[in-house]
BANUMAR-697287 format. One record per residue: chain; x, y negated, z of N, C-alpha, C in turn; residue number from 1. Coordinates in Angstrom, 2 decimals. Example, Ala and Ser with C-alpha at 12.3 -4.5 7.8 and 13.67 -1.06 7.14 Angstrom:
<sites>
+-------+---------+---------+---------+---------+---------+---------+---------+---------+---------+-----+
: chain :     nxx :     nyy :     nzz :    caxx :    cayy :    cazz :     cxx :     cyy :     czz :   n :
+-------+---------+---------+---------+---------+---------+---------+---------+---------+---------+-----+
:     A :   13.19 :    5.69 :    7.80 :   12.30 :    4.50 :    7.80 :   13.20 :    3.30 :    7.80 :   1 :
:     A :   12.85 :    2.25 :    7.08 :   13.67 :    1.06 :    7.14 :   12.90 :   -0.03 :    7.87 :   2 :
+-------+---------+---------+---------+---------+---------+---------+---------+---------+---------+-----+
</sites>
This chain:
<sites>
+-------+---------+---------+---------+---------+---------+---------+---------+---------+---------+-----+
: chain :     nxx :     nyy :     nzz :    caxx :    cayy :    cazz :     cxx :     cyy :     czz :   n :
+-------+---------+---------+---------+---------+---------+---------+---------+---------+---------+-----+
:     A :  -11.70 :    5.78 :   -2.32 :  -10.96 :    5.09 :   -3.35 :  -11.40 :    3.64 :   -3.50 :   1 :
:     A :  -12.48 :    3.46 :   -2.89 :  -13.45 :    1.84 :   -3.01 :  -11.97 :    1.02 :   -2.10 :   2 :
:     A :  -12.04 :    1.73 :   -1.17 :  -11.13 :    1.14 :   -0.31 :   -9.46 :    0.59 :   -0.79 :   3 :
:     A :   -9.15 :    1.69 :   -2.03 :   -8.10 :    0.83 :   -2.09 :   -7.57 :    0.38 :   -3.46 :   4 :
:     A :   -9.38 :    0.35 :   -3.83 :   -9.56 :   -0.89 :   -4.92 :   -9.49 :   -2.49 :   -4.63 :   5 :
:     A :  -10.57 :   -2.09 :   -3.67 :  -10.52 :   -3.62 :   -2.60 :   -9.11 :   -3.82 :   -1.95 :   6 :
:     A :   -8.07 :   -3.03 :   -1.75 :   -6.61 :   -3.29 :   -1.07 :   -6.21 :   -3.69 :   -1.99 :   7 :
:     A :   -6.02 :   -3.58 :   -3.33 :   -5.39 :   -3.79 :   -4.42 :   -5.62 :   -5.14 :   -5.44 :   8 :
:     A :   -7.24 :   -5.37 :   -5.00 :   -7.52 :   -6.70 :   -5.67 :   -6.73 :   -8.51 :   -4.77 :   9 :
:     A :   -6.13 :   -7.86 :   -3.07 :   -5.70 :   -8.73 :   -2.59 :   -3.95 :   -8.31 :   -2.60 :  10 :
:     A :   -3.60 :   -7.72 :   -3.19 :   -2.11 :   -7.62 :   -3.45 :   -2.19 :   -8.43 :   -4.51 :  11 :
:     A :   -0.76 :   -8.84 :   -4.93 :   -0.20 :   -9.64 :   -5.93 :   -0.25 :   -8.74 :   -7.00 :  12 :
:     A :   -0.34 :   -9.00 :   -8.44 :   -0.37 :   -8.28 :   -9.68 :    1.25 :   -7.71 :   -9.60 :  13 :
:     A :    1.23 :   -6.69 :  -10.04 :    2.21 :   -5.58 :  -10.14 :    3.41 :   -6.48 :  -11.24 :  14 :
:     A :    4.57 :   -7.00 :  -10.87 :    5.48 :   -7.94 :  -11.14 :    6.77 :   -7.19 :  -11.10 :  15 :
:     A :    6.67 :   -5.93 :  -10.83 :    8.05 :   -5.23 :   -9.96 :    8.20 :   -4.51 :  -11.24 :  16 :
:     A :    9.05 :   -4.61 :  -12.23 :    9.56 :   -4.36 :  -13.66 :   11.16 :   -3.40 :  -12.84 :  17 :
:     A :   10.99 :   -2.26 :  -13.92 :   12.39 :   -1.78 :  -13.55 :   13.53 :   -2.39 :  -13.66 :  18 :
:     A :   14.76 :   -2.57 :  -13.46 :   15.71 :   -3.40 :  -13.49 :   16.48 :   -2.49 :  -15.29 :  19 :
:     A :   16.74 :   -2.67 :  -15.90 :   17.39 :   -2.07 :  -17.36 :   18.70 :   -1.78 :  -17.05 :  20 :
:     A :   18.93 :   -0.67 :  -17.74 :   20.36 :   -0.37 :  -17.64 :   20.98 :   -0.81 :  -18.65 :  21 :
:     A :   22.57 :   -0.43 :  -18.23 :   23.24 :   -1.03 :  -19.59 :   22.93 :   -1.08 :  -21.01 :  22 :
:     A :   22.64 :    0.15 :  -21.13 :   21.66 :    0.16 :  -22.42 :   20.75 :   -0.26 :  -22.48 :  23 :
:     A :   19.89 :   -0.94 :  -21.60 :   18.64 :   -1.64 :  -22.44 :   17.33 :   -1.37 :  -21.82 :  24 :
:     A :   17.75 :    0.61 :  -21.46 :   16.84 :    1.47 :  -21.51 :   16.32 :    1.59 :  -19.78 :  25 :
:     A :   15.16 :    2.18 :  -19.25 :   15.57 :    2.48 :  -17.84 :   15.29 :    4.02 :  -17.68 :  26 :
:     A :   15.80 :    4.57 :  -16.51 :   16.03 :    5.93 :  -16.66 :   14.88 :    6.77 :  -16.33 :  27 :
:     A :   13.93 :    7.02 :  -17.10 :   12.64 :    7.43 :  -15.93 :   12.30 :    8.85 :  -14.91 :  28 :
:     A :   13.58 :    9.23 :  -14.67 :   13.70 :   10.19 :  -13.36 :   14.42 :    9.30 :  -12.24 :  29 :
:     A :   15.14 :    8.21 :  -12.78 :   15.61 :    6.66 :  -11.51 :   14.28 :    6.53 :  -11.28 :  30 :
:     A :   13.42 :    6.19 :  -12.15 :   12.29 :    5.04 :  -11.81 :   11.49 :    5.89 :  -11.22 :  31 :
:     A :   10.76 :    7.17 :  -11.67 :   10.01 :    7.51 :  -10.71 :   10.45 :    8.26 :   -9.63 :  32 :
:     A :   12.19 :    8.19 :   -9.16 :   12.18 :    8.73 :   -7.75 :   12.07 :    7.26 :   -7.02 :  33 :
:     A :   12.34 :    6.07 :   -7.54 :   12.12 :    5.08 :   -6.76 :   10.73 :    4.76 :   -6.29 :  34 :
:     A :    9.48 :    5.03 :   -7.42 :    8.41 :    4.92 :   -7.01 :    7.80 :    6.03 :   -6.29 :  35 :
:     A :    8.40 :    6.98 :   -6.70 :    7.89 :    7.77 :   -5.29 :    7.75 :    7.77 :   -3.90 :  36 :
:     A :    9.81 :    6.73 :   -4.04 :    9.97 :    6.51 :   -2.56 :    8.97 :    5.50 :   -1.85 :  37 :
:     A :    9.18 :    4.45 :   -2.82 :    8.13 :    3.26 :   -2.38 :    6.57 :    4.37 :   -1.72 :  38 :
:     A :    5.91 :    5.13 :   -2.82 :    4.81 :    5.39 :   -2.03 :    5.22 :    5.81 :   -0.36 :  39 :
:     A :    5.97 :    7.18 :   -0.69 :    6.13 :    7.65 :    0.93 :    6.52 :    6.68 :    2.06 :  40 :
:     A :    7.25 :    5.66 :    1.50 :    7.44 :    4.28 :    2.68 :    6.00 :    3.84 :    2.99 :  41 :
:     A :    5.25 :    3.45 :    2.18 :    4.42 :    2.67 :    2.24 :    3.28 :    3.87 :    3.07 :  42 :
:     A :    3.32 :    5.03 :    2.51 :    2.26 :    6.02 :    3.49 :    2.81 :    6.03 :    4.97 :  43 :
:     A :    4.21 :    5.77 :    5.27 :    4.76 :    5.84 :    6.51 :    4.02 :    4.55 :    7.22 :  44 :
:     A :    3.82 :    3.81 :    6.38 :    3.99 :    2.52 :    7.15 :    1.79 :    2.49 :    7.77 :  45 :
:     A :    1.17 :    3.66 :    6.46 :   -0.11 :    3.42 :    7.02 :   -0.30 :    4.14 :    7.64 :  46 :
:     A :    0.73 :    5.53 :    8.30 :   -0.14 :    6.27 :    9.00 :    0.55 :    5.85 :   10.68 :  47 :
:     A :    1.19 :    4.97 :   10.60 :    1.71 :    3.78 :   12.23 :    0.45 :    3.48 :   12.50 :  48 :
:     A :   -0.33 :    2.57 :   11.32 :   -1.67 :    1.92 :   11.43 :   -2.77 :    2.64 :   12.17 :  49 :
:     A :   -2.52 :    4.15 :   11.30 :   -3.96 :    5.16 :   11.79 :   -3.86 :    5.39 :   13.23 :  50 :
:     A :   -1.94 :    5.97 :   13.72 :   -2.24 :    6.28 :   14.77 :   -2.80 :    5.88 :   16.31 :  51 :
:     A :   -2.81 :    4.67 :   16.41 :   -3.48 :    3.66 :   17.12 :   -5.08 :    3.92 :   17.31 :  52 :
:     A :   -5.62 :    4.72 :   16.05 :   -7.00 :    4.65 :   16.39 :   -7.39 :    5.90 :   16.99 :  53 :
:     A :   -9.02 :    5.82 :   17.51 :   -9.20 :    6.32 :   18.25 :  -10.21 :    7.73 :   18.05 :  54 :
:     A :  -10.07 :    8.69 :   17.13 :  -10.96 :    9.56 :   16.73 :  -12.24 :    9.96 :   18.10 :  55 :
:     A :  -12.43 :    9.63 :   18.75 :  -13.70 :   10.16 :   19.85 :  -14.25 :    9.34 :   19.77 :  56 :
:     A :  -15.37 :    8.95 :   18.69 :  -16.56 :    8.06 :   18.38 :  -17.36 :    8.91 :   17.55 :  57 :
:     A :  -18.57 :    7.94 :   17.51 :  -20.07 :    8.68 :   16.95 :  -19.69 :    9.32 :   15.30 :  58 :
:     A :  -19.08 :    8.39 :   15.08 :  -18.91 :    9.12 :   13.64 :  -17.33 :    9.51 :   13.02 :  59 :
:     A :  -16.66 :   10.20 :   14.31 :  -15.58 :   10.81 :   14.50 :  -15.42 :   12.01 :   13.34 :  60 :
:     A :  -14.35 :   12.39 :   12.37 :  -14.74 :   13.35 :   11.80 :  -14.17 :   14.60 :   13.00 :  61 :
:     A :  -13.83 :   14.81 :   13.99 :  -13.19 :   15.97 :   14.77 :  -12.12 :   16.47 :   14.24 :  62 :
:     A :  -11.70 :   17.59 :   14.51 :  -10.67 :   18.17 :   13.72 :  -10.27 :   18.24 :   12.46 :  63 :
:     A :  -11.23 :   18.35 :   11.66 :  -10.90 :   18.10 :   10.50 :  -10.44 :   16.73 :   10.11 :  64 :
:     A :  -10.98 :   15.61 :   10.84 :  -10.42 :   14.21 :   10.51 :   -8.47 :   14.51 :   10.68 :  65 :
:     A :   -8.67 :   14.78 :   11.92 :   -6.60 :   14.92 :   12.46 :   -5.96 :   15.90 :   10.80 :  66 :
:     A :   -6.95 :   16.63 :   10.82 :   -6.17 :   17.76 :    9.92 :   -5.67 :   17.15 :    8.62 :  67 :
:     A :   -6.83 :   16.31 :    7.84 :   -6.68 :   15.80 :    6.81 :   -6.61 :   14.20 :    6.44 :  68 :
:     A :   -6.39 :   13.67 :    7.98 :   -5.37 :   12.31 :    7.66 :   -4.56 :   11.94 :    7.23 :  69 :
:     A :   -3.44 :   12.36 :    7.05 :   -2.03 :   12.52 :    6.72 :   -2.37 :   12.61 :    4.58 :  70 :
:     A :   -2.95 :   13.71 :    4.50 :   -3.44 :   14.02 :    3.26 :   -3.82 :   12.44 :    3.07 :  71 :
:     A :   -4.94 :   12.16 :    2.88 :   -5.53 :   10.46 :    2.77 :   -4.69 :    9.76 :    2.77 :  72 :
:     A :   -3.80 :    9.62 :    3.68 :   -2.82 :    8.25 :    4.15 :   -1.75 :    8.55 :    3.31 :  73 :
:     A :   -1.63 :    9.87 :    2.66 :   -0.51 :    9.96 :    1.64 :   -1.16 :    9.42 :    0.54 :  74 :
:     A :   -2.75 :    9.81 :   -0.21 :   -3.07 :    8.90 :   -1.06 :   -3.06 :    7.63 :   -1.33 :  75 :
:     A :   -3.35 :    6.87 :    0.00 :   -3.58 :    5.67 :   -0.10 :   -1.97 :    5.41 :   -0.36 :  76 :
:     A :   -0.44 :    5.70 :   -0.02 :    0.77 :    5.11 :   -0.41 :    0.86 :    5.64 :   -2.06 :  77 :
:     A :    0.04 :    6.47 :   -2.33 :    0.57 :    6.58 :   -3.98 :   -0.40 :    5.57 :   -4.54 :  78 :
:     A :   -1.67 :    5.47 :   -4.24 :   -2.59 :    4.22 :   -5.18 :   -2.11 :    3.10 :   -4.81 :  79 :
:     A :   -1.22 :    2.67 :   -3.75 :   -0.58 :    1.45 :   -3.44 :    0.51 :    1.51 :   -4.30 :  80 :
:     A :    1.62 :    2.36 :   -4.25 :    2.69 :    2.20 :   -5.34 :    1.73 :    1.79 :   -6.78 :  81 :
:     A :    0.69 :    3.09 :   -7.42 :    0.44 :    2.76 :   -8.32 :    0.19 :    1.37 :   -8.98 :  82 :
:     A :   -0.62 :    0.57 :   -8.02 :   -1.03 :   -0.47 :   -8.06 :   -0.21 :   -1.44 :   -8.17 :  83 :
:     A :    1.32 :   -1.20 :   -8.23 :    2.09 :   -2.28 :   -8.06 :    3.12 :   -2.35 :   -6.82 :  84 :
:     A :    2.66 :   -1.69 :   -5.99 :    3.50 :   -1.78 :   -4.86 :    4.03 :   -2.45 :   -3.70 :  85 :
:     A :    4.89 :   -2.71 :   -3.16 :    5.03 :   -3.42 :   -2.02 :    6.34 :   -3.79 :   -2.79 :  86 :
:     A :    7.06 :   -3.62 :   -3.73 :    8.28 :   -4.25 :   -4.01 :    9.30 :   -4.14 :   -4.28 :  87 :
:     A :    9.53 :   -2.92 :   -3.12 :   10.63 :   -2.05 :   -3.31 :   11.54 :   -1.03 :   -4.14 :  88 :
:     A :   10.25 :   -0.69 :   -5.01 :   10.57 :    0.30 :   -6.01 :   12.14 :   -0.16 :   -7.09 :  89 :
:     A :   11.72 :   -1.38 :   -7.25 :   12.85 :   -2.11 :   -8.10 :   14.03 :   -2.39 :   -7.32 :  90 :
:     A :   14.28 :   -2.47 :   -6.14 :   15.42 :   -2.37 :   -5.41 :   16.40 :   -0.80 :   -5.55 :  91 :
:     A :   15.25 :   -0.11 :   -4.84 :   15.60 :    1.37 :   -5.06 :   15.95 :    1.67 :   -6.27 :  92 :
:     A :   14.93 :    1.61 :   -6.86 :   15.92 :    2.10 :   -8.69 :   17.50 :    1.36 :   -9.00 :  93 :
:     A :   17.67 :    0.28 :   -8.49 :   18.78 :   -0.25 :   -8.60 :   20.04 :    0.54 :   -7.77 :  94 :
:     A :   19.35 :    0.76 :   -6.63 :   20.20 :    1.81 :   -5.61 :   20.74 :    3.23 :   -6.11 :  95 :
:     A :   19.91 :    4.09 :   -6.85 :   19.89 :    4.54 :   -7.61 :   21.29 :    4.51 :   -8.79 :  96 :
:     A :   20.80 :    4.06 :   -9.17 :   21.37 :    3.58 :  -10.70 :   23.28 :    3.64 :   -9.99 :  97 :
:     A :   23.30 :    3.05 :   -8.78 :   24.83 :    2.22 :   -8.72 :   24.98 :    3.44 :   -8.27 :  98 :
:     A :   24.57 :    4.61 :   -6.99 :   25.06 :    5.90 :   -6.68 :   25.40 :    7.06 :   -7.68 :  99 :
:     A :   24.56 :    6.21 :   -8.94 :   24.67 :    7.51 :  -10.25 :   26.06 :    7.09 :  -10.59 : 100 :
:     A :   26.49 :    6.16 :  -10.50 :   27.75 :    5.35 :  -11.69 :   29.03 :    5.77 :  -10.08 : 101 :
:     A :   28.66 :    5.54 :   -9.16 :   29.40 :    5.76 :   -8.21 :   30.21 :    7.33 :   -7.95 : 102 :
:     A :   29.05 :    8.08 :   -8.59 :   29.73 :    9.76 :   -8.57 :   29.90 :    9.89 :   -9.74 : 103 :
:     A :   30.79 :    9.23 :  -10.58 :   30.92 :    9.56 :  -12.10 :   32.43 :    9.17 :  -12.23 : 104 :
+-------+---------+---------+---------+---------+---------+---------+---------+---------+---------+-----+
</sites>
């Protein structure tokens, strides 16, 4: 978790405000399927990163490393959303919002 305290102190402060609906209000089953999505993008985008590396070194975890990477690399996209995010979340909720009004 040190790790993505230190990821988080070089992101930009969390600026990504839900977009309001007509009423005023925002919908918070919109907002947190948007931030959800944002995490799982953002875990997609770290476990590209992981796969490149090379688990057969001295302090390799073995099998259990492969087993429970994915697990980790899903944490690290939810403490990244948490943290503010990559951006997207506020797009998506907007996406959202117009498909809700679109099937109505």
């Amino acid at each position: 978790m040190e790790a993505l305290s230190a990821l988080a102190a070089y992101m930009p402060a969390a600026t990504v405000k839900p977009a309001p609906t007509a009423h005023g209000a925002r919908d918070p089953r919109a907002w947190e399927a948007a931030k959800d999505f944002e995490a799982q993008f953002t875990a997609t985008l770290f476990q590209s990163m992981f796969d490149g590396m090379e688990q057969e070194n001295p302090f390799g975890g073995g099998p259990g490393e492969t087993m429970f990477r994915s697990l980790l690399v899903d944490q690290y996209g939810r403490e990244v959303a948490k943290a503010g995010g990559i951006g997207i979340a506020d797009d998506i909720y907007r996406e959202i919002l117009k498909l809700q009004e679109a099937a109505r």
